[in-house]
C-alpha positions in Angstrom: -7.8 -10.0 -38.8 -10.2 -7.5 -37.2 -12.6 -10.0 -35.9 -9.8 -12.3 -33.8 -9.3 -8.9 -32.3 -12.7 -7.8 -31.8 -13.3 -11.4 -30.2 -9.8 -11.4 -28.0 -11.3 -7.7 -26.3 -14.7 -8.6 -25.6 -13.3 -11.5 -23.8 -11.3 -9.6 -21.9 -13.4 -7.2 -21.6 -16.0 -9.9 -19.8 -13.4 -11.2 -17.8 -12.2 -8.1 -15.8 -16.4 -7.3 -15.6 -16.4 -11.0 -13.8 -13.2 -10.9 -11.9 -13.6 -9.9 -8.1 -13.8 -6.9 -6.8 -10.6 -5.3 -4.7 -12.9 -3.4 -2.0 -13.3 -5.4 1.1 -16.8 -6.0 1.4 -18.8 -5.8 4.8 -19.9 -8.6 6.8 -23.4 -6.8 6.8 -23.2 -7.2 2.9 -23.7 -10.9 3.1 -26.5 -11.3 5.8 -27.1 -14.8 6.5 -30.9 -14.7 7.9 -32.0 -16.5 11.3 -29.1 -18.5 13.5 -29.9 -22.0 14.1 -30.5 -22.6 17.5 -31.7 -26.0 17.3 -29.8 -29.4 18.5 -26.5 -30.0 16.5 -27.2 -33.0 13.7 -23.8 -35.2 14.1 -21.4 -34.6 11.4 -21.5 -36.9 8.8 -17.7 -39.1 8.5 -18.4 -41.9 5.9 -15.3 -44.5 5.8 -13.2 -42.9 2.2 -13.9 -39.2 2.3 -11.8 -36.6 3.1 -14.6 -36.1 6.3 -13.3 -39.0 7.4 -9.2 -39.0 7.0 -10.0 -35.5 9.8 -12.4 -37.4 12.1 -11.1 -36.6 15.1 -10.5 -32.8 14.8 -14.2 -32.4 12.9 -15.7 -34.4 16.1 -14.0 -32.6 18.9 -14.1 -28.9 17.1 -17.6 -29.8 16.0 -18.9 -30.9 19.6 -17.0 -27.6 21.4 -18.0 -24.9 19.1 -21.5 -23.4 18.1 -23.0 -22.3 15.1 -20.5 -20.0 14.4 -20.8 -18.9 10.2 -23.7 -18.2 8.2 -26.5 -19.2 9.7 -26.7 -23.2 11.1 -23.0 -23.9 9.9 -19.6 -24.3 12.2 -16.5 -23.5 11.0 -13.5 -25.5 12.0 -9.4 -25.3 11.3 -6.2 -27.3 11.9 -2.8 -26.4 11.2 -1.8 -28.1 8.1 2.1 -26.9 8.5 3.8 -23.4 9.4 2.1 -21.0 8.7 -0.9 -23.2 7.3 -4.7 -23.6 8.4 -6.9 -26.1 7.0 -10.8 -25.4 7.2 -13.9 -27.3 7.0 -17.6 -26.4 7.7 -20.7 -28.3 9.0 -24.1 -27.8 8.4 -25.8 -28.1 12.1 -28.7 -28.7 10.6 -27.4 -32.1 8.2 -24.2 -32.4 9.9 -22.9 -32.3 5.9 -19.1 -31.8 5.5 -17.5 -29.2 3.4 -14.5 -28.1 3.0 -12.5 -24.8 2.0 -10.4 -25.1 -1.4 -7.7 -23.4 0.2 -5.9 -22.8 3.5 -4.6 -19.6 4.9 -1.5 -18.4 6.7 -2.8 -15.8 8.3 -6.1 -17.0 9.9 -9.5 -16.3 9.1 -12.8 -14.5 10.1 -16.6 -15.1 9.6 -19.6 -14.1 11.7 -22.5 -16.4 12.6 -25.0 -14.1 11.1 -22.8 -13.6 7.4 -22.0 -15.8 4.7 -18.8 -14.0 4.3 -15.6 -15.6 5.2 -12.6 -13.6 5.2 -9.1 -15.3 4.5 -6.1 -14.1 5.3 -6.5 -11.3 7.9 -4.9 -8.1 6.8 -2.2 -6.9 9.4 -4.6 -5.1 12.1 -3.6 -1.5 13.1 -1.4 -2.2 15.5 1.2 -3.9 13.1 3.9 -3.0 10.6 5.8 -5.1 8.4 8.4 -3.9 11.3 6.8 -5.8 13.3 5.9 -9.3 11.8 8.1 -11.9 9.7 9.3 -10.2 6.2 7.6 -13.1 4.4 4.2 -11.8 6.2 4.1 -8.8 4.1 5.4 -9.5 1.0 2.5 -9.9 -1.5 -0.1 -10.0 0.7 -3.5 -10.1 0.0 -6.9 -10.9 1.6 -9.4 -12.8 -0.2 -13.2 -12.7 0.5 -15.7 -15.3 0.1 -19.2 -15.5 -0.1 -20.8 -18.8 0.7 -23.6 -20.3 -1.5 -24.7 -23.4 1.2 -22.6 -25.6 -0.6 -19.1 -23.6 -1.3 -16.9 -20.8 -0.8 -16.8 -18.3 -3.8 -14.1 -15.8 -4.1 -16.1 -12.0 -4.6 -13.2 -10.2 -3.7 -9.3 -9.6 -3.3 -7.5 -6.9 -1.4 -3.8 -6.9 -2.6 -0.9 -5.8 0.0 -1.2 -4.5 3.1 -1.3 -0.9 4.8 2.2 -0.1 5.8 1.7 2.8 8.8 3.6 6.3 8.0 7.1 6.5 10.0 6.0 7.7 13.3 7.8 10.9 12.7 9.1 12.6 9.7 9.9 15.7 10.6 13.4 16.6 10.4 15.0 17.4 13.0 16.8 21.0 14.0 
């Protein structure tokens, strides 16, 4: 009896020392070394992949945009519904195709010189649940992911959103 018990806490235990962090890390955290500068290697859209079924939007983001993530890759989205953003991301150097294991609803952010991509921007401090769709706010969170030059891994999730103070609460006289 003690040793099922023993075995079910270390596990947890491990688990919450695994799971990811809820601090937003910093783009700065995550530095991605030297931005390719270097002609753009054609992305590559082999007849049966999922590069291929978005052809179109990977050749006409990929030719208009610059290295724009982590180094020598580009970044690209599509809507995928309401509210919905698809993303995939090609090395500049291969022209390799990968793509996200998620979408967003609320857009994304990445730098060229970070491996970090943020998904699902938190309100900025100009909002308020006031002033966005009620299904905006409700559990929100933003999820942070380091890439590894093959995929996104989550490192971190930041739960809800920062709802400003009433402007004034002092009663009045």
């Amino acid at each position: 009896m003690l040793r099922p018990l023993l075995l079910a806490t270390l596990l947890d235990l491990a688990s919450v020392a695994g799971a990811p962090q809820a601090q937003a890390p910093a783009f700065s955290s995550y530095p991605a070394g030297r931005i390719y500068t270097g002609v753009k290697v054609a992305p590559r859209l082999r007849p049966g992949t999922a590069a291929w079924r978005y052809r179109t939007v990977i050749r006409e983001g990929y030719k208009n945009n610059p290295v724009n993530f982590a180094g020598n890759y580009v970044v690209l989205s599509w809507g995928c519904g309401s509210p919905c953003q698809a993303y995939a991301i090609v090395d500049a150097r291969t022209g390799k195709v990968f793509f996200s294991e998620f979408q967003t609803s609320f857009g994304a952010a990445f730098h060229p010189d970070s491996r970090l991509f943020v998904a699902n921007l938190p309100l900025s401090s100009n909002d308020s649940c006031d002033s966005v769709p009620e299904w905006a706010c409700a559990e929100r969170s933003t999820d942070y992911y380091r890439w590894n030059g093959q995929r996104l891994t989550l490192v971190a999730t930041v739960p809800g959103h920062q709802t400003p103070p009433p402007a004034d609460t002092t009663p009045s006289r």
